[in-house]
N, C-alpha and C positions, 0 to 999 in steps of 0.2 A: 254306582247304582247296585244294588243289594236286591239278589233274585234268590228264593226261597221255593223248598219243599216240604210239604209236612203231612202225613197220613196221622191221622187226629184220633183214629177207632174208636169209631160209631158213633159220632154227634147226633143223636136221635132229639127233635121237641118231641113236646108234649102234646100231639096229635096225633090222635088214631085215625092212619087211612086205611088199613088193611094189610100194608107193604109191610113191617115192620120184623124184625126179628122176635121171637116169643119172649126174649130176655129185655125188649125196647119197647112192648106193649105199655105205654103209660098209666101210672096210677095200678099196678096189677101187684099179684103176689112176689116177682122180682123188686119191688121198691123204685121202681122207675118213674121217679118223681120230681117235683120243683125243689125239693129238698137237694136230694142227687145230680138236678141236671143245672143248678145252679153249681154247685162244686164244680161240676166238667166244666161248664163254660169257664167259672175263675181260673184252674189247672189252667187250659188250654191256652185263657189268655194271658198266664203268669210268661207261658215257652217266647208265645208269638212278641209279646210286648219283649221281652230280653232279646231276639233277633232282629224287631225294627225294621225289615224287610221293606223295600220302596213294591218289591210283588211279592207276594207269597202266594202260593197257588197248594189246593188242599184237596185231601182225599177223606173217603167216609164222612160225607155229609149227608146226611137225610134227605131233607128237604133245606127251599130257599128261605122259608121261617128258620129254621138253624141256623142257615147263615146268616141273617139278621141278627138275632139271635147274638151272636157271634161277634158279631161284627162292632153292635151296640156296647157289650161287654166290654170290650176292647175300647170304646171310644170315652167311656165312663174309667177307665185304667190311663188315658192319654195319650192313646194309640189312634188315631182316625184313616179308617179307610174311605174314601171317597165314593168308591166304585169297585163295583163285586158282582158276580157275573156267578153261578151255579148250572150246569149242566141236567136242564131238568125235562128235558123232551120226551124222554124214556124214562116208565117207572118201577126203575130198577129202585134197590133197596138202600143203597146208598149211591150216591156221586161225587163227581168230580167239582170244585169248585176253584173261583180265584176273587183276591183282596189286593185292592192296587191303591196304591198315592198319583200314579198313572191316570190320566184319562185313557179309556180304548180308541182306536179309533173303529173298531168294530168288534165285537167277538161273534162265535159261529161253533155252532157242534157239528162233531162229525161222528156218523151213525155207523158203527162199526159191524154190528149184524142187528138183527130183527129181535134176537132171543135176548133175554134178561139175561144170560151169562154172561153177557159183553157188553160195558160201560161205556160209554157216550165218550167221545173224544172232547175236549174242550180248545178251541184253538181264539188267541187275545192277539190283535194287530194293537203295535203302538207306532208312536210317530214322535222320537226322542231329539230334538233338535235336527229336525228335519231329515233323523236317520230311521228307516223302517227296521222292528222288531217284531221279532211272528214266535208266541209263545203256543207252545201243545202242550197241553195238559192230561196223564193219563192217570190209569191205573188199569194194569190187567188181570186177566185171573188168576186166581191163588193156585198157590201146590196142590189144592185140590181136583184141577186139572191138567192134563197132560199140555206140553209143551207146543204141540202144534193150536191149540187155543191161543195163548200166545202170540203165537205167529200171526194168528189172523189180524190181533192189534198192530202190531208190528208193519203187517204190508200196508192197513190203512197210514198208518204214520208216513209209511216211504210213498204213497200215492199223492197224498196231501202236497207232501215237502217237493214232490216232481213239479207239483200242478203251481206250488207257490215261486219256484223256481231254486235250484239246489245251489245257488250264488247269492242268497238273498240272508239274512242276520235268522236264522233259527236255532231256538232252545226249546228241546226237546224231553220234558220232565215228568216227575210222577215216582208212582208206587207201581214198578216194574216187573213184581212178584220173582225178577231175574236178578241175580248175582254179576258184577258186571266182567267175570270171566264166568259165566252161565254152564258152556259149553265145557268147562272144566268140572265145574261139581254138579251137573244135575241128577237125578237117581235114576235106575232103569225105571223104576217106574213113571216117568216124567217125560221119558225117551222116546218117543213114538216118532219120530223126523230123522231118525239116519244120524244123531248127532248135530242137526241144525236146529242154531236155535233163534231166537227172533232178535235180543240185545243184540249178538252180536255178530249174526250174519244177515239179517234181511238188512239190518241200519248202520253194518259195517262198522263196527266198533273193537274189532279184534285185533289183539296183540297191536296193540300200540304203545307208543310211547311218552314219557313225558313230556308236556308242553314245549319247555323249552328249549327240547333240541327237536322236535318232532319237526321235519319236514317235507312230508311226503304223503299229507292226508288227503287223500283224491275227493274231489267233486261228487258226493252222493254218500261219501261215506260222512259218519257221525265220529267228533272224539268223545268219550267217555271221561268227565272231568277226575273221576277216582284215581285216572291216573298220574296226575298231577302231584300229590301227594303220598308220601310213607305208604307200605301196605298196612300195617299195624294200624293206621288210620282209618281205613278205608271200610266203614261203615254204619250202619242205620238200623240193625237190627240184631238181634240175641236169641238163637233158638238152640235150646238146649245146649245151653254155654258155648256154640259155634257163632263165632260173627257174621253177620253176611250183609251185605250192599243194594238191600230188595230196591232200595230208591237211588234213582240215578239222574244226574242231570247233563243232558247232552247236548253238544253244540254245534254248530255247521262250521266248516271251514273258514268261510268269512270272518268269522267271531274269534279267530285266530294270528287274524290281521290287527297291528299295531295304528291302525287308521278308523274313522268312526266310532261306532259299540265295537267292544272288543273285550275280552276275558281279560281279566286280574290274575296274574300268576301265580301259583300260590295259594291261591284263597278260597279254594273248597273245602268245607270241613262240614261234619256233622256237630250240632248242638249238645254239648256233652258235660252241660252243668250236675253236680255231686247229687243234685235231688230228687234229678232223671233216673238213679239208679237205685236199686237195694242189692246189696253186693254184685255180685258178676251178674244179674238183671237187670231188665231196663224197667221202672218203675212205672208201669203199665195199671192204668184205668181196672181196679179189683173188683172180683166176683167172688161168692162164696165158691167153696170145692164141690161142696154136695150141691143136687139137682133138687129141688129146681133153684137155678140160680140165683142170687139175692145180690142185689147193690152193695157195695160196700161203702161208698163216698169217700174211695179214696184211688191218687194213683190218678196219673197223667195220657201216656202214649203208650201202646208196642213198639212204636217207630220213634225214631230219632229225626226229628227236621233238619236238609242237610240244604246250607247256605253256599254261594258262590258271589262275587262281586264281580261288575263288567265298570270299565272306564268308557269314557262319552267324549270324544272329542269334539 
C-alpha cells in the first residue's frame, strides 16, 4: 500500500468567491485562465499519475471544484480515484485535501483555531482488512509565521491522536512548514517558544533513529520517516539552493510493528523525476518577475511529493 504527500501550490478553479489570492482572481490581468489552469491540472496529474498512490492526500487546494477538477483530469490520464474528501468547513484560501482507491470509513475535520491563519486539520479512518488506519492530514503555517503558530497545529494533532488512542495505526502527514530536525535550523526570527518546536517536541519526533535498529520509541511519541533514509535524501523542497524537508510523513509506534499495517523499510523517498527540476531548482508552477504577476503556463510544484509504502498483513 502506497501513502503519498503532495503540496500541489495553489490549484485555484475558475471561480470567483472573494477568497482568492490577487494573482488567482480568474480570467483578470495575471492570465488566470482555462488556458493556464488546464496546464496545472495536466502538470499536476503528469506527478500524481507517475506515483500511483493507493492515498495521496494534498495541500493548496482551493475549492472542492478543484478537486474535481483534479480528480476528473487524472481519471481521463488512467488514474481513478474513487473517493476524495477536501477540507472545506473553513474559508480559508486554500486547503487540505485527500484522493483514495480506499473506501473511508469516515473522514472528519478538525478545527484548529477560529482565525483563517490556521487550516482545518483533515483526519480519513480506513478499515484495510479488517485493520484500522487513522490518516491526518495537514498543513501548517508558513515561515511567515513564528513558530509557536505552529505549535498550536501541533497540540491539535497530539489531542486528536490521545482521543483516537496512541496504540492505534496513525499517519501523521502534510506540508509541516518544519524541517524534520526544525529545532536545529529554525531562525531567531521564527524563535518565539524557548527553542521548542511543534515537529519535534509536541509529537516527539526528536533525535531518533533509523527504523531498523530503532527500539525504544515510546507511546505518544511520532517517528519521523526522513529518517529512514541517507540525509542527502532527505527532502521536498529548495529554498535558495538549501534543501529542506517542509513535508513530513509520520508514524505511530504501531506502524512499526512487523504484524497488520506496518511501514516498508526503506521506502520513503521524495519524487524526484529530472523534469521536476531546472538545475539545483525544483521546477515550480512560473510567474513573471515583474508585478503585477502574469501566468506563465509553465512549471509543476514548489514541493516535491514525498511517498512511503506500508505492507498489510
Amino acid at each position: 500500500m502506497k501513502i503519498a504527500t503532495y503540496n500541489v501550490e495553489n490549484l485555484f478553479d475558475l471561480q470567483t468567491n472573494g477568497h482568492e489570492y490577487k494573482e488567482y482572481i480568474p480570467n483578470s490581468y495575471s492570465q488566470w485562465n482555462k488556458k493556464n489552469y488546464t496546464i496545472k491540472l495536466r502538470n499536476i496529474t503528469k506527478v500524481i499519475k507517475e506515483i500511483d498512490a493507493d492515498i495521496i492526500t494534498l495541500q493548496e487546494i482551493e475549492s472542492e471544484q478543484a478537486l474535481k477538477d483534479l480528480r476528473f483530469t487524472l481519471k481521463r490520464a488512467g488514474l481513478y480515484y474513487q473517493h476524495y474528501k477536501i477540507a472545506n468547513h473553513k474559508h480559508t484560501t486554500i486547503k487540505v485535501a485527500i484522493l483514495s482507491k480506499i473506501p473511508f470509513v469516515y473522514t472528519n475535520e478538525i478545527a484548529v483555531q477560529a482565525s483563517s491563519r490556521y487550516r482545518n486539520i483533515l483526519e480519513a479512518k480506513f478499515k484495510i482488512n479488517n485493520r484500522e488506519l487513522f490518516i491526518l492530514v495537514n498543513h501548517w503555517k508558513s515561515k511567515a509565521g513564528p513558530e509557536s503558530m505552529r505549535i498550536v497545529s501541533a497540540k491539535k494533532v497530539l489531542k486528536r491522536t490521545e482521543e483516537l488512542g496512541l496504540d492505534k495505526n496513525i499517519v501523521v502527514l502534510g506540508d509541516f512548514n518544519s524541517h524534520y530536525e526544525e529545532d536545529q535550523l529554525f531562525k531567531k526570527k521564527h524563535n518565539d517558544t524557548d527553542g521548542i518546536t511543534g515537529i519535534n517536541h509536541i509529537l516527539g519526533t526528536k533525535e531518533h533513529t533509523k527504523v531498523s535498529i530503532l527500539t525504544n520509541l515510546a507511546q505518544g511519541e511520532f517517528y519521523n520517516l526522513w529518517y529512514d533514509i541517507k540525509k542527502e535524501n532527505r527532502y521536498s523542497y529548495i529554498y535558495r539552493s538549501k534543501k529542506e524537508a517542509l513535508d513530513n510523513i509520520l508514524i505511530s509506534p504501531s506502524l512499526l510493528n512487523s504484524e497488520g499495517i506496518h511501514y516498508k523499510t526503506d521506502s520513503i523517498h521524495s519524487h524526484k523525476n529530472k523534469y521536476l527540476f531546472t538545475g539545483k531548482s525544483i521546477n515550480r508552477w512560473q510567474m513573471g518577475r515583474k508585478k503585477p504577476l502574469v501566468h506563465k503556463g509553465k512549471g509543476y510544484s514548489d514541493h516535491l511529493a514525498v511517498i512511503a509504502e506500508f505492507l498489510v498483513n
